[in-house]
NUZANU-953784 format. One record per residue (C-alpha): residue number from 1; residue in one letter; x, y, z. Coordinates in Angstrom, 2 decimals. Layout:
N
+-----+-----+---------+---------+---------+
:   n : res :       x :       y :       z :
+-----+-----+---------+---------+---------+
: NUM :   A :       X :       Y :       Z :
...
+-----+-----+---------+---------+---------+
//
This chain:
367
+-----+-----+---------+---------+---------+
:   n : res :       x :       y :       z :
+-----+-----+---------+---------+---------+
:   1 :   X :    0.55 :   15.86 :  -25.73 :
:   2 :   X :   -1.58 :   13.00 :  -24.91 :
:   3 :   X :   -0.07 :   11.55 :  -21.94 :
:   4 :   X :   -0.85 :    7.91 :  -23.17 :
:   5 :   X :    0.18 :    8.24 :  -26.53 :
:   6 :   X :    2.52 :    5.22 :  -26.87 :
:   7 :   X :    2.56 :    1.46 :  -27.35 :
:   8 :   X :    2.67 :   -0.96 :  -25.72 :
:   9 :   X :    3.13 :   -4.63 :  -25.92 :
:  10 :   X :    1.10 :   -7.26 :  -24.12 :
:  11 :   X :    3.66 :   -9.91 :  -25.17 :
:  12 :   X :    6.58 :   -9.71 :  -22.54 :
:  13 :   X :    9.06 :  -11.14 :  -24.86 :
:  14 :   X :    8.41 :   -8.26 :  -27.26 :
:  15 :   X :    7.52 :   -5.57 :  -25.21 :
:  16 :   X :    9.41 :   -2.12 :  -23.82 :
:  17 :   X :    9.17 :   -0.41 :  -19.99 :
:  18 :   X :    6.60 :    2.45 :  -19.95 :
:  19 :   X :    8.28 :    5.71 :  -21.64 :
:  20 :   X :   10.41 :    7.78 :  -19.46 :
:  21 :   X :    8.66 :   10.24 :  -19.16 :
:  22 :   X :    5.65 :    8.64 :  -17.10 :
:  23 :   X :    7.53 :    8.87 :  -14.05 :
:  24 :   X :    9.14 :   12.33 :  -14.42 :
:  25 :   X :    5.88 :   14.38 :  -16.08 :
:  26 :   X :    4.23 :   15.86 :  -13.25 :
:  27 :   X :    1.06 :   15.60 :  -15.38 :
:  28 :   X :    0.39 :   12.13 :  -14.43 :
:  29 :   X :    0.07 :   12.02 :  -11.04 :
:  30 :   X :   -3.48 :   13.88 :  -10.35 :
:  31 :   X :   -4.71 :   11.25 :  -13.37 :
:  32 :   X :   -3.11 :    8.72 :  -11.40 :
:  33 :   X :   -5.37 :    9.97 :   -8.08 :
:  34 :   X :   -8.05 :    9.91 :  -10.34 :
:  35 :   X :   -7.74 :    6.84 :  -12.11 :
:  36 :   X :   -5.79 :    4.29 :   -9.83 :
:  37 :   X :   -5.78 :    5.42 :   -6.33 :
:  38 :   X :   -9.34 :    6.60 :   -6.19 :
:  39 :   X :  -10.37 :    3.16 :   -7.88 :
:  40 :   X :   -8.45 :    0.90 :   -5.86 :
:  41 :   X :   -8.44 :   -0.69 :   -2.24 :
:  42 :   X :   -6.26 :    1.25 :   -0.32 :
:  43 :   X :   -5.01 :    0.22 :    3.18 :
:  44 :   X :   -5.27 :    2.77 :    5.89 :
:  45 :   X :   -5.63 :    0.74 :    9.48 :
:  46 :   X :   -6.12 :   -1.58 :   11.41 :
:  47 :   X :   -9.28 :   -3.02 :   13.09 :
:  48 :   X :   -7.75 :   -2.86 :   16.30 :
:  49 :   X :   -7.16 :    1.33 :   15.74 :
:  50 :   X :  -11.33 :    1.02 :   15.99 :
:  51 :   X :  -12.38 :   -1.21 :   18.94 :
:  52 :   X :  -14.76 :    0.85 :   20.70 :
:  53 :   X :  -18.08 :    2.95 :   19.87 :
:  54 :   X :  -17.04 :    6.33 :   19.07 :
:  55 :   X :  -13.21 :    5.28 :   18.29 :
:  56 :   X :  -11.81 :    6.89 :   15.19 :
:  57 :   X :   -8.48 :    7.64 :   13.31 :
:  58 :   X :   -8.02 :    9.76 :   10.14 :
:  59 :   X :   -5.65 :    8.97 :    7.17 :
:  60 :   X :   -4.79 :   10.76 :    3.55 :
:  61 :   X :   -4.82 :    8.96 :    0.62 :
:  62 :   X :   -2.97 :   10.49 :   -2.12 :
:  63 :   X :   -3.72 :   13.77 :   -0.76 :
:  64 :   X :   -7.64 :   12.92 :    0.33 :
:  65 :   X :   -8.23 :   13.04 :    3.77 :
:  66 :   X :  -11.04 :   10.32 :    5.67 :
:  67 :   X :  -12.01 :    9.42 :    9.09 :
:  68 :   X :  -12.56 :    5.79 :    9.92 :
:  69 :   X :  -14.94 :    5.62 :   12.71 :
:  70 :   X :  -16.92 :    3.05 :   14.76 :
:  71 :   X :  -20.44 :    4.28 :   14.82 :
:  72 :   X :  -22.07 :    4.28 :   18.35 :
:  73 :   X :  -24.11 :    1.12 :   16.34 :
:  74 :   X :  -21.12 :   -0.34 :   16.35 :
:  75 :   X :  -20.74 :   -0.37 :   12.29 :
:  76 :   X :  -17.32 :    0.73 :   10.67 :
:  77 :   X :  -17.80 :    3.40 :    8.28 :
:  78 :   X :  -15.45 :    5.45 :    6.47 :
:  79 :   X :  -15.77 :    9.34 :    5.39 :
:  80 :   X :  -14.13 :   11.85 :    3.80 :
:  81 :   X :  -12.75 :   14.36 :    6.34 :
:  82 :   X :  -14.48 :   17.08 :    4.92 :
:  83 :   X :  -17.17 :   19.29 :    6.72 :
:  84 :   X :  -20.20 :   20.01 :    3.79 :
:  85 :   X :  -20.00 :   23.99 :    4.75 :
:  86 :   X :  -16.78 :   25.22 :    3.78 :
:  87 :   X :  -14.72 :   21.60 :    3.69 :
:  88 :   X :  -13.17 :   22.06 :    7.37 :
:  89 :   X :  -11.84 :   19.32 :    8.95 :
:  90 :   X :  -14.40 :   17.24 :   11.05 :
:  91 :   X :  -11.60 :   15.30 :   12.74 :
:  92 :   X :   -7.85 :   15.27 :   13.45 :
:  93 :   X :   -5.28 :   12.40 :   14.92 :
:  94 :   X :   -7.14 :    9.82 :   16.42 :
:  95 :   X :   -9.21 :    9.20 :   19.44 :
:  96 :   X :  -13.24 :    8.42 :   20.36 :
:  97 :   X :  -16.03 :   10.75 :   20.64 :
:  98 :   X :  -19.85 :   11.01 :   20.48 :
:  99 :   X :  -19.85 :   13.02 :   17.36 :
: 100 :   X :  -17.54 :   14.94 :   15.18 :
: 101 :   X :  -17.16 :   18.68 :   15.37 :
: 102 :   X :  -16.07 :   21.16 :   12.60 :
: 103 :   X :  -12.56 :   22.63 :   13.66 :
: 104 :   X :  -13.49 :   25.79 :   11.42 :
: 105 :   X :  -16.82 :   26.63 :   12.31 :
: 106 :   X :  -18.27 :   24.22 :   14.58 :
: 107 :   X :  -21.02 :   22.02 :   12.31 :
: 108 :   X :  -21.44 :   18.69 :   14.32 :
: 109 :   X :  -22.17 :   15.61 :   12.55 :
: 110 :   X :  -23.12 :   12.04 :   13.80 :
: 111 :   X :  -20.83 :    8.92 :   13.83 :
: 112 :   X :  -23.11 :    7.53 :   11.38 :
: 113 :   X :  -22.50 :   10.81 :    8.96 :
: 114 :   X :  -25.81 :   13.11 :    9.47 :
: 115 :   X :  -25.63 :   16.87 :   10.11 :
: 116 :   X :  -26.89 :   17.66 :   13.50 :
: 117 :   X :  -26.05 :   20.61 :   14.61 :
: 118 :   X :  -25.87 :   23.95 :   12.51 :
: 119 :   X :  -24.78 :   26.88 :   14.49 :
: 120 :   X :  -26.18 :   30.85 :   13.70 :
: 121 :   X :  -27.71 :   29.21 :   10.32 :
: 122 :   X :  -31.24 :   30.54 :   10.71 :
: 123 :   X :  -32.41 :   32.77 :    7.79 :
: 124 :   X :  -30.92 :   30.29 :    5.23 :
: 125 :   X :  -33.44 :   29.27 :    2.42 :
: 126 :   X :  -33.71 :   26.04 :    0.44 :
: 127 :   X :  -31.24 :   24.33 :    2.83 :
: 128 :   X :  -32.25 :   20.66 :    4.26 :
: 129 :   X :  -29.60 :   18.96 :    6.82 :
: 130 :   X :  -30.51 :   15.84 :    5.58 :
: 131 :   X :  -28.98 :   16.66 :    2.38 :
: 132 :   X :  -25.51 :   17.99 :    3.69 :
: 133 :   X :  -24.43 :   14.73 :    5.89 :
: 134 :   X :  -20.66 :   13.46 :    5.42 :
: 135 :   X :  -19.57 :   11.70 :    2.25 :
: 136 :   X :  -19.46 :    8.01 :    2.92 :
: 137 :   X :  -16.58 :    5.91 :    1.00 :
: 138 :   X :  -16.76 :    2.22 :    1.15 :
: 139 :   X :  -14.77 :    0.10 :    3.88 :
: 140 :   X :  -14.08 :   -3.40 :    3.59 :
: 141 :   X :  -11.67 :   -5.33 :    5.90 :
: 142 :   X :   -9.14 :   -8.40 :    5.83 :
: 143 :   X :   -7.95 :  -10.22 :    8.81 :
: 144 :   X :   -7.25 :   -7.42 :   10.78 :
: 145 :   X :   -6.88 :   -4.94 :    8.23 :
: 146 :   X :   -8.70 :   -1.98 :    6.94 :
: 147 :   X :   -8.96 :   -1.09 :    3.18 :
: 148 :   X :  -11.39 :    1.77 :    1.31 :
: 149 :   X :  -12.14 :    2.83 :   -1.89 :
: 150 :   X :  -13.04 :    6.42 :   -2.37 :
: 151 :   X :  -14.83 :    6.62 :   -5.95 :
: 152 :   X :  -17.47 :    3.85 :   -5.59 :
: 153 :   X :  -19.22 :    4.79 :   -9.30 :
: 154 :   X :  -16.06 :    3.34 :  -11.02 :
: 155 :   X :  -16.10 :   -0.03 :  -11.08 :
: 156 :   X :  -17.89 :   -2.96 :   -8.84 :
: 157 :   X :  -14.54 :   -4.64 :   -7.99 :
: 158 :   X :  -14.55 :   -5.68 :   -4.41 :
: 159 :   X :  -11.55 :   -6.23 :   -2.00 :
: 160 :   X :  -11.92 :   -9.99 :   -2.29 :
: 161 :   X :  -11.27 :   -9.55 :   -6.72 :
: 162 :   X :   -8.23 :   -7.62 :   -5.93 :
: 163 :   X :   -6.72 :  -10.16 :   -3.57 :
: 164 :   X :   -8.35 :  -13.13 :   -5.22 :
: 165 :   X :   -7.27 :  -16.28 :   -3.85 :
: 166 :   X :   -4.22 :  -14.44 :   -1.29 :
: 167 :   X :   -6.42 :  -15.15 :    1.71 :
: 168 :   X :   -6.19 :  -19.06 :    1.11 :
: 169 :   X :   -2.51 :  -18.90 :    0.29 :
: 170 :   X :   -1.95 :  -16.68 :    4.04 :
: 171 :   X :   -4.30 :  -18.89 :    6.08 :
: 172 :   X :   -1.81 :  -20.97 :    7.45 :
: 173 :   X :    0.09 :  -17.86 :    8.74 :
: 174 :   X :   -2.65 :  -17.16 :   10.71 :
: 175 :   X :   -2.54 :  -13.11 :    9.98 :
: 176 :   X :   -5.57 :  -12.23 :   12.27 :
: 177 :   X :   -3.65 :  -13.60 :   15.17 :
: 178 :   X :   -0.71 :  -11.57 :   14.68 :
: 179 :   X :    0.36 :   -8.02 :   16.50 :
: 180 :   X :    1.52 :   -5.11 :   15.24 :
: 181 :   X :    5.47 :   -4.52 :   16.63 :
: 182 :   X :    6.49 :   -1.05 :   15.09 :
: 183 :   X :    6.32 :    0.87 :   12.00 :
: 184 :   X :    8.77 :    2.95 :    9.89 :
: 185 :   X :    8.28 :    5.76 :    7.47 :
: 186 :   X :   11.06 :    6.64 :    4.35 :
: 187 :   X :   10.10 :    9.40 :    1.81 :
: 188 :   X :   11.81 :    8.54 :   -1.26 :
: 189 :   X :   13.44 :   11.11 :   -3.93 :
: 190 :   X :   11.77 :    9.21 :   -6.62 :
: 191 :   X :    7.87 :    8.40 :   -8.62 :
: 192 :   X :    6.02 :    5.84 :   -6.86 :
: 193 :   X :    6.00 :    3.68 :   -9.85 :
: 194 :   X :    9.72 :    3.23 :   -9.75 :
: 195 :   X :    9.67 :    2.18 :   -6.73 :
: 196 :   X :    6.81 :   -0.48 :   -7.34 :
: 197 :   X :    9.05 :   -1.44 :  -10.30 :
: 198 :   X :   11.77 :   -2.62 :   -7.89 :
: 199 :   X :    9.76 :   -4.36 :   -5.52 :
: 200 :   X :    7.99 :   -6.13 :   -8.54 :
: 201 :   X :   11.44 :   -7.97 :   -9.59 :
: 202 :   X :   13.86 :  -10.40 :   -7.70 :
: 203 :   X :   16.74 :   -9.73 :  -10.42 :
: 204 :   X :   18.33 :   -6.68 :   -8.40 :
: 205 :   X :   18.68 :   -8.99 :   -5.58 :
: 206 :   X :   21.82 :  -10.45 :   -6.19 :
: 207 :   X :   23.60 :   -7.04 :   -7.12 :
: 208 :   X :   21.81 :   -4.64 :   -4.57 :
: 209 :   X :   20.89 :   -6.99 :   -1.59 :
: 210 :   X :   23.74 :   -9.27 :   -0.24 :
: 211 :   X :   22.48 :   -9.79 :    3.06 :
: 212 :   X :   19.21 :  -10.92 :    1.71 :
: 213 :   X :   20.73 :  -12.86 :   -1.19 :
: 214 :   X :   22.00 :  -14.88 :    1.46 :
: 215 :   X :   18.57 :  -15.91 :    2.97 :
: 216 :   X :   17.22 :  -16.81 :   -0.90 :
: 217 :   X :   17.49 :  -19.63 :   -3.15 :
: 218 :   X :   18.22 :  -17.52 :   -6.28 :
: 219 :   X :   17.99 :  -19.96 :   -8.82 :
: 220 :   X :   14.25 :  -21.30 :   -7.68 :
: 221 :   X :   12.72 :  -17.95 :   -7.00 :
: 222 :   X :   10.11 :  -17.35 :   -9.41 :
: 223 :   X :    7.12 :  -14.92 :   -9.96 :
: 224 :   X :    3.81 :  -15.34 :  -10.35 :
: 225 :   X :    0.89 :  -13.36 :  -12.01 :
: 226 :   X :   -2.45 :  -13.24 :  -11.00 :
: 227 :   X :   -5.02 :  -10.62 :  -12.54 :
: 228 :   X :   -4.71 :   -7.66 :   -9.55 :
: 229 :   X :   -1.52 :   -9.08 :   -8.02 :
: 230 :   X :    1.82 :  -10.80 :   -8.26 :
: 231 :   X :    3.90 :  -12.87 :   -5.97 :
: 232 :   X :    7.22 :  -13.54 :   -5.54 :
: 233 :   X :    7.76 :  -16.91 :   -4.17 :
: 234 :   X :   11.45 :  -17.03 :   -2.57 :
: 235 :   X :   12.83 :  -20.04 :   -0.84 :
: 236 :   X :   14.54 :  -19.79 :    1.94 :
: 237 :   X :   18.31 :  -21.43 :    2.10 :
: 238 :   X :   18.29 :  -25.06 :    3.28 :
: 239 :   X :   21.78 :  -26.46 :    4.70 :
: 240 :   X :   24.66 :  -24.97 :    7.02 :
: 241 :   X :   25.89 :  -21.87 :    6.29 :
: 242 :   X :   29.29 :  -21.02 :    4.70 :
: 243 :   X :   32.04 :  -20.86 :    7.16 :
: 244 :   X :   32.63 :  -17.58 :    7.82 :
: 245 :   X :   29.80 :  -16.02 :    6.65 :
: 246 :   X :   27.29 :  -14.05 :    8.72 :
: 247 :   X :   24.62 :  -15.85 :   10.42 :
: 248 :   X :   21.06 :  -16.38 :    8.42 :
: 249 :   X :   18.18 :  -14.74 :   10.11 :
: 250 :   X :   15.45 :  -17.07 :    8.36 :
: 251 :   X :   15.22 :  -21.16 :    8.53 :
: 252 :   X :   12.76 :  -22.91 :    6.81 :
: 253 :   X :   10.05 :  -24.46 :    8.98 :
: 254 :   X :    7.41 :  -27.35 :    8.15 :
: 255 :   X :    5.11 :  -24.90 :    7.67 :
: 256 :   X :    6.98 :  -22.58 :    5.83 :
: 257 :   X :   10.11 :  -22.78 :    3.61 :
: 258 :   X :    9.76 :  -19.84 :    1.67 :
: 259 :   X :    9.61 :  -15.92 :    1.79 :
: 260 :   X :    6.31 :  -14.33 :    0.13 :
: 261 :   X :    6.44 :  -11.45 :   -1.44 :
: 262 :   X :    2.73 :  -10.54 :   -2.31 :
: 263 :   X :    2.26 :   -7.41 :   -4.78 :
: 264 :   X :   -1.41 :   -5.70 :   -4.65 :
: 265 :   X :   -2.23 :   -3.38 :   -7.29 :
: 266 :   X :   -1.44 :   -0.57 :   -6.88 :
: 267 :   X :    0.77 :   -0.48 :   -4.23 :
: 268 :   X :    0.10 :   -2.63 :   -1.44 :
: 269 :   X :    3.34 :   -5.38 :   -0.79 :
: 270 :   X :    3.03 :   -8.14 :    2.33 :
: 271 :   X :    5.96 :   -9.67 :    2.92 :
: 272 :   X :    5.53 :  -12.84 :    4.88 :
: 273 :   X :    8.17 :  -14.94 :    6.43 :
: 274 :   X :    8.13 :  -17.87 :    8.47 :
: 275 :   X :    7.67 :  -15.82 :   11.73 :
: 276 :   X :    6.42 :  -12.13 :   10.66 :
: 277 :   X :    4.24 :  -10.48 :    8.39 :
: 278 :   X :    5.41 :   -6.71 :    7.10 :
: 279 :   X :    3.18 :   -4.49 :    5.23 :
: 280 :   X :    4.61 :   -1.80 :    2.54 :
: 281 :   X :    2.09 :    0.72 :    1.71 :
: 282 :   X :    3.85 :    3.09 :   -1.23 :
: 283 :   X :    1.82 :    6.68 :   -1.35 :
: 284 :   X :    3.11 :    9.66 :   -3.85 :
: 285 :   X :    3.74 :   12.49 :   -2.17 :
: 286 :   X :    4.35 :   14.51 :   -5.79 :
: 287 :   X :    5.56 :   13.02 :   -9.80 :
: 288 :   X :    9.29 :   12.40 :   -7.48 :
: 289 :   X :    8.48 :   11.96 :   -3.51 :
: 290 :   X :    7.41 :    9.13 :   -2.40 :
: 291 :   X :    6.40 :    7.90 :    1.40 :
: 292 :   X :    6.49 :    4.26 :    2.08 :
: 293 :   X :    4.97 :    2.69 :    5.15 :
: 294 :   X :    6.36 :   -0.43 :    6.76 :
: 295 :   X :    4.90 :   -2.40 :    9.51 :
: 296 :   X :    6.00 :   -5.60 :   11.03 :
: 297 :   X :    3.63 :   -8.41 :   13.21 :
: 298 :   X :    4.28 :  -11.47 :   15.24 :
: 299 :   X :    2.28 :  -13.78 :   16.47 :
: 300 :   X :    4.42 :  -12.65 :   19.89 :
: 301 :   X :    6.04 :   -9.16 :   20.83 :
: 302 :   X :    6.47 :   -9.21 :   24.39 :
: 303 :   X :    8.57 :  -11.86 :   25.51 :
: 304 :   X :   12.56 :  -10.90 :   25.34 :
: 305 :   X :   12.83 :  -13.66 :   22.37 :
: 306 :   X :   10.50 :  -11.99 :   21.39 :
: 307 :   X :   11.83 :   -9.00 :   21.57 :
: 308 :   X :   15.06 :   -9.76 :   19.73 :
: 309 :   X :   13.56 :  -11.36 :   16.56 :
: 310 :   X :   11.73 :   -8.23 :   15.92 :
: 311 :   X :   15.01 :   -5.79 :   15.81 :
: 312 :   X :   17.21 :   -8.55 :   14.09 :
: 313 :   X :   13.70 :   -8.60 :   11.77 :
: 314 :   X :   13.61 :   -5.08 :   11.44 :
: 315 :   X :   17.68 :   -4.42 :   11.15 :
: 316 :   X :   17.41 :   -6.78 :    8.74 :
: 317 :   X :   14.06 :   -4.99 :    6.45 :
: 318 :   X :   16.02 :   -1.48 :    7.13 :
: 319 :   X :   19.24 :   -2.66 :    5.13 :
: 320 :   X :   17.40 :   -3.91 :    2.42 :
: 321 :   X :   15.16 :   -0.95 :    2.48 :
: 322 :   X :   18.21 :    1.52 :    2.61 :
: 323 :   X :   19.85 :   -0.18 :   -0.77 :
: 324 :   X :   16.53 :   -0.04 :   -2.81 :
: 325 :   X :   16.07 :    3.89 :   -1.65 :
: 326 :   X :   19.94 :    4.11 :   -2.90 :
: 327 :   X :   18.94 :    2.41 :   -6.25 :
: 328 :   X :   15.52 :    4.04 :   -6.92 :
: 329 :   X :   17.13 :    7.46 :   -6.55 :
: 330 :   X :   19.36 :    6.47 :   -8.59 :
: 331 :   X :   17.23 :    5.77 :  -11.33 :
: 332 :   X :   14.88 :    8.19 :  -10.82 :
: 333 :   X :   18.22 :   11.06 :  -11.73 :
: 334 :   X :   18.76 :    8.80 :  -14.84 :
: 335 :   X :   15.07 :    8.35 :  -16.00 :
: 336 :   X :   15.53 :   12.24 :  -16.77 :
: 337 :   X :   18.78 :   12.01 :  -19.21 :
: 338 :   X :   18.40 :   12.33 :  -22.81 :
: 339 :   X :   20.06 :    8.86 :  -22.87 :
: 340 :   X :   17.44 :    6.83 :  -21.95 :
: 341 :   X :   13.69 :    6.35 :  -23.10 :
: 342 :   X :   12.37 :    3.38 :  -23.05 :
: 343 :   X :   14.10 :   -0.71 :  -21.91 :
: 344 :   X :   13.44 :   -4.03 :  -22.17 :
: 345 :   X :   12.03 :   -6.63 :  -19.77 :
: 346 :   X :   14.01 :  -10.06 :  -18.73 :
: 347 :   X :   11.35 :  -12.50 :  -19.45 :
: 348 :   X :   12.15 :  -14.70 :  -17.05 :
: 349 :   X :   12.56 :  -12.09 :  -14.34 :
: 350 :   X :   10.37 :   -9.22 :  -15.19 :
: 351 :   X :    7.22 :  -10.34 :  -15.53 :
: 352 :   X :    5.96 :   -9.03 :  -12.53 :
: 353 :   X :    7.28 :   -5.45 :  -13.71 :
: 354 :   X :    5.33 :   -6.16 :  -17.15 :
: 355 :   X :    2.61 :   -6.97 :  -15.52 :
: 356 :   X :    2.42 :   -3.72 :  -13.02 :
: 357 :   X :    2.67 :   -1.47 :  -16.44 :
: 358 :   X :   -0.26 :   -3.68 :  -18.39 :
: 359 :   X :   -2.51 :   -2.63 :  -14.71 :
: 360 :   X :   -1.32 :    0.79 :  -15.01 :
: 361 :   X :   -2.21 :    1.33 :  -18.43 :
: 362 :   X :   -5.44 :   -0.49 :  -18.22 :
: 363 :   X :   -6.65 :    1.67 :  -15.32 :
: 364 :   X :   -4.89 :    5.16 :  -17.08 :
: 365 :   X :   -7.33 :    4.78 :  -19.71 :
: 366 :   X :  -10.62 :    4.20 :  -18.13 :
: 367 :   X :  -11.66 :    7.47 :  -18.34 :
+-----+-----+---------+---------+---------+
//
């Protein structure tokens, strides 16, 4: 069966979801690797993870391992973590070093990616160590973030087309500035797409998230689509609170009076309020795991203040991010019943979800 053998409908008031099935056949996911994670910016650090000469951490993305490394030139470059002889691992966990060192059978290699050392290799013919250096993927960096693309043949399309005008809508947050506080890890009994699905609509909020319902102006929340991303623009509450009712965590300031719910394809979400900045990086582990990554900044994390607007922050973020694993489970059971095959989209809620499946498709069939 041709796994993209359906229609689909560019005009949102006509169209259906994606078919059932592409989020319980396990045949998508390795074109999915192929097609949309290997073609995309994906995040994987921080700048501040690579200070120093020599300082390095390694990542997976969708199941590809890399090394991010600051040369001893002081350039950031990006590998894949795979030794050229028999595709050891060059690096593990993070730290700083003068070179990188097979873990199978000792091959060294440079910061900058050339072969230098070749142990008991003597008697080999036709073999040049220029031509068996480490695999170099691109790197590119915002604020203090670090994004790479592994298959650079694809397509030309920088970080800055994928995020488009986002860095002129953040700059009064002042993201560079801001510290990272502490990061969480869920794995998710569901496919990654449902999961972007949710984030990618506000209309759940009022059924599955009470406590953040009550932070939101409902009726002016709105979505907007640009050609890699969406946002969700959510104002925050104005006016006392009901009597009663548990206290608000957000209040709108002069410089910011809504929450900012940034979607990156494929599945990159920044979440900015007036006081923090949270990144969700969703990663497949198979066609129904999925690992999200969430971590928080401030402009301050030390001070007790401080202190206390990060857990209320992060209480807060971790009951809204236990009722949308609850749901997506959920739906992932019921995307497999003979019941269900394809739905509808609310057209003036779902656009963002519309516009996630026109990106998916588009990228699923560039062969």
């Amino acid at each position: 069966m041709d796994l993209l053998n359906f229609a689909f409908e560019e005009k949102l008031e006509r169209a259906e979801t994606l078919p059932a099935r592409c989020y319980t056949d396990a045949a998508y996911l390795p074109l999915e690797a192929r097609r949309i994670f290997n073609r995309t910016w994906q995040l994987v650090g921080r700048l501040d993870q690579v200070k120093e000469p020599g300082s390095y951490f390694t990542a997976d993305v969708v199941d590809e391992p890399i090394v991010i490394v600051r040369g001893q030139d002081g350039e950031l470059r990006g590998f894949h973590n795979v030794c050229r002889h028999r595709a050891g691992p060059i690096a593990q966990g993070a730290g700083r070093c003068t070179n990188f060192r097979c873990g199978y059978h000792g091959w060294t290699y440079s910061t900058a990616g050339q072969l230098i050392g070749v142990p008991d290799f003597d008697g080999v013919e036709n073999f040049q160590r220029a031509d068996f250096g480490l695999r170099q993927i691109q790197v590119q960096t915002w604020e203090q973030f670090i994004f790479v693309k592994l298959d650079g043949q694809a397509n030309q399309l920088g970080l800055r087309d994928f995020f488009d005008d986002i860095p002129a809508q953040t700059q009064p947050c002042r993201i560079a500035e801001m510290q990272f506080a502490e990061r969480r890890d869920y794995v998710i009994d569901c496919n990654w797409k449902v999961y972007i699905d949710n984030y990618a609509e506000g209309y759940h909020v009022p059924i599955i998230h009470p406590s953040l319902m009550r932070e939101l102006d409902f009726q002016r929340y709105r979505t907007i689509t640009r050609r890699y991303y969406s946002l969700q623009d959510a104002p925050i509450k104005s006016g006392a609170e009901s009597e009663g009712a548990p206290p608000r965590r957000y209040s709108a300031t002069t410089e910011q009076n809504e929450a900012l719910y940034f979607w990156v394809f494929p599945n990159l979400m920044l979440n900015i309020y007036p006081d923090n900045l949270s990144t969700n990086l969703i990663l497949p582990l198979g066609p129904d795991k999925t690992l999200t990554i969430f971590e928080w900044y401030f402009h301050d994390v030390t001070s007790a203040a401080a202190q206390e607007r990060i857990k209320a922050t992060v209480d807060l973020s971790d009951e809204v991010q236990q009722e949308d694993i609850w749901i997506c489970e959920e739906v992932q059971k019921r995307l497999r019943s003979i019941a269900y095959e394809r739905g509808r989209y609310s057209v003036r809620r779902e656009n963002g979800v519309h516009h996630f499946h026109s990106l998916w498709l588009e990228f699923m069939n560039q062969a």
